[in-house]
DOLO-863129 format. One line per 5 residues: number of its first residue (from 1); their letters; for each residue x, y, z of N, C-alpha, C. Coordinates in nm, 4 decimals, m for minus. Layout:
<pts>
NUM> a> X,Y,Z,X,Y,Z,X,Y,Z | ... $
</pts>
This chain:
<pts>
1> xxxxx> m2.6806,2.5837,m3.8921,m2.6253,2.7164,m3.8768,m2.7220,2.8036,m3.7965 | m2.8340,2.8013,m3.8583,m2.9533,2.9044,m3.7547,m2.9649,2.8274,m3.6441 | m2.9059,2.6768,m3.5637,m2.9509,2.6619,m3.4377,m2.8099,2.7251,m3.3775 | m2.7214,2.7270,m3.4404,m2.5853,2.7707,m3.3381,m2.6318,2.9375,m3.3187 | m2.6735,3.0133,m3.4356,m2.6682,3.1364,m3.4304,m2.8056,3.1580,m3.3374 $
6> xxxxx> m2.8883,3.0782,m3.2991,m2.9789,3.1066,m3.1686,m2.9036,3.0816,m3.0369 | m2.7966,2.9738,m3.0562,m2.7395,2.9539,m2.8996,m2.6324,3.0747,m2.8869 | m2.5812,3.0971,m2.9560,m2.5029,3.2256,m2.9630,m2.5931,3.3664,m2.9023 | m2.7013,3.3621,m2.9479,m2.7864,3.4880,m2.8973,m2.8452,3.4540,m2.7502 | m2.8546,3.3127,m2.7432,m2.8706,3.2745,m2.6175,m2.7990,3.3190,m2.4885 $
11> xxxxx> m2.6550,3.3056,m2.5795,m2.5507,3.3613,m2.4730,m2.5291,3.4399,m2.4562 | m2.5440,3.5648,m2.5452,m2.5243,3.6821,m2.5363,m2.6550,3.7390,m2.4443 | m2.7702,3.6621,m2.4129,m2.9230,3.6960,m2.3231,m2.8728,3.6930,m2.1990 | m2.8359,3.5946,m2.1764,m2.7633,3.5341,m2.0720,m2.6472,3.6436,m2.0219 | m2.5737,3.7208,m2.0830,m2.4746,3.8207,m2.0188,m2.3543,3.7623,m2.0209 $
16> xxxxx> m2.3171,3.6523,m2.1094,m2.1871,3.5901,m2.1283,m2.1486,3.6467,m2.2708 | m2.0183,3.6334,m2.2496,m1.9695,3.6701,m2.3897,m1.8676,3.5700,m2.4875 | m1.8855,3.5768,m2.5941,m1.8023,3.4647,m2.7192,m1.7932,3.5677,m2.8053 | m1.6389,3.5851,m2.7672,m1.5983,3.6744,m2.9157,m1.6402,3.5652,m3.0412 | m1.6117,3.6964,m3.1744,m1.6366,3.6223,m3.3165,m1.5397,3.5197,m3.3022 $
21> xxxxx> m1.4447,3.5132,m3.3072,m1.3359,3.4228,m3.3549,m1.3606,3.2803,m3.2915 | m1.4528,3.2730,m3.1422,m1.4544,3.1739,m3.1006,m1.6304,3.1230,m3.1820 | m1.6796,3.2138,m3.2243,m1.8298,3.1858,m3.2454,m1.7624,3.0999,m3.4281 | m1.6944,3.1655,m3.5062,m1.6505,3.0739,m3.6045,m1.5851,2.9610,m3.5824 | m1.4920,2.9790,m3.5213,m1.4601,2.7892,m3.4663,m1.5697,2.7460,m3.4095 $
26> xxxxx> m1.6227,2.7516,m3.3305,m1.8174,2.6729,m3.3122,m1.8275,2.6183,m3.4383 | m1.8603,2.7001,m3.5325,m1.9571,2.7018,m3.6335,m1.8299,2.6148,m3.7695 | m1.7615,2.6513,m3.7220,m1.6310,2.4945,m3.8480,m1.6234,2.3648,m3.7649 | m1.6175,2.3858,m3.6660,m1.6417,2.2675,m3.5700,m1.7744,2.1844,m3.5834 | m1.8552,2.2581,m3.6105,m1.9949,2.1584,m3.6958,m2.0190,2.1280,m3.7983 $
31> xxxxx> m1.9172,2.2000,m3.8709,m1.9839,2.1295,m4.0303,m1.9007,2.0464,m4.0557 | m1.9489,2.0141,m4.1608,m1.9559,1.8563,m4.2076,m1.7698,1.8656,m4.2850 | m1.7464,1.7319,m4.3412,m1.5843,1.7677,m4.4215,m1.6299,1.7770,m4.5566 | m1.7554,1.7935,m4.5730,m1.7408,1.8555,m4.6970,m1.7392,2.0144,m4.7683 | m1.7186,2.0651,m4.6007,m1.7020,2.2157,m4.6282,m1.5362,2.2344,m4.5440 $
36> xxxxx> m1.4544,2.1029,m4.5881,m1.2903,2.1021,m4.5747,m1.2004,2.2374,m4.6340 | m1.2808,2.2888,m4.7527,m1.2013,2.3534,m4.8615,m1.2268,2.5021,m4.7783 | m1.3963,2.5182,m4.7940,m1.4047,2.6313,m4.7248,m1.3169,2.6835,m4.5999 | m1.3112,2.5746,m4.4956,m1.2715,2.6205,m4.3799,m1.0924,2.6703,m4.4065 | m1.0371,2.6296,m4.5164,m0.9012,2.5721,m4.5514,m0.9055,2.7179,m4.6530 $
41> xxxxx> m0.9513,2.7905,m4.7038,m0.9749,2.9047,m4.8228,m1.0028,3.0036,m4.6646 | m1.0850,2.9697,m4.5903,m1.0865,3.0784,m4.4594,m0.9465,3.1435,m4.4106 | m0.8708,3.0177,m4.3548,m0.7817,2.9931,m4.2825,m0.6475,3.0890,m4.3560 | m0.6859,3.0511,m4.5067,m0.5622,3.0666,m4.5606,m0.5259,3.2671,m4.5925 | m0.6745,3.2789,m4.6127,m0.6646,3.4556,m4.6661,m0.7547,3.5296,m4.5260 $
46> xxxxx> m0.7693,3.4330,m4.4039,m0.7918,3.4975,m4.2710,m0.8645,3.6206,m4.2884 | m1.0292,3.5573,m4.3876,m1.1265,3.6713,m4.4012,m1.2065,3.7109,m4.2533 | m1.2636,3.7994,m4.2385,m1.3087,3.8510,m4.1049,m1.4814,3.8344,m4.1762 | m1.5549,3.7079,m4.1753,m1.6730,3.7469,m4.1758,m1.7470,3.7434,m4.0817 | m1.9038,3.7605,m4.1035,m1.9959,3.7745,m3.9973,m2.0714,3.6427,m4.0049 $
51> xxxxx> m2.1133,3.6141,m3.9353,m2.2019,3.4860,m3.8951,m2.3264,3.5017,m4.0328 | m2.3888,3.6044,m4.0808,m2.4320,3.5909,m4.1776,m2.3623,3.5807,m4.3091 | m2.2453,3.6388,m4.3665,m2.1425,3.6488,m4.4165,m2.1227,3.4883,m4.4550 | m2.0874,3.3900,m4.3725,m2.0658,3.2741,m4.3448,m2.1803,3.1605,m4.3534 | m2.2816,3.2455,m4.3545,m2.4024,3.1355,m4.4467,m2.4133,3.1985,m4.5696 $
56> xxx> m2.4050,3.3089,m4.6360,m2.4029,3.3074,m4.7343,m2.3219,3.2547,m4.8601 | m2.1439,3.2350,m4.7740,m2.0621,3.1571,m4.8752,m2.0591,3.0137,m4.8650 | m2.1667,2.9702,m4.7712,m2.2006,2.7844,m4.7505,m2.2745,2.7050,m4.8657 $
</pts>
């Protein structure tokens, strides 16, 4: 999680932009299936968290 959330700041150094919505699919796109439920409890009540937000309920 802290190497995506450095390439993310990377990009934002850089002058490119990744909305949130694409920076959370990144970040479900790497984890593992044993965080199936989480991504599936996300999906279902379409919470708006923050990249820290999202390590804290991991």
């Amino acid at each position: 999680m802290l190497k995506l959330m450095g390439f993310f700041a990377e990009v934002e150094d850089n002058e490119a932009k990744l909305d949130m919505n694409t920076q959370i699919e990144i970040v479900f796109k790497s984890l593992t299936k044993e965080f199936a439920g989480f991504r599936v409890a996300y999906n279902l009540w379409n919470k708006m968290l923050t990249l820290t937000q999202l390590m804290k309920e991991s």
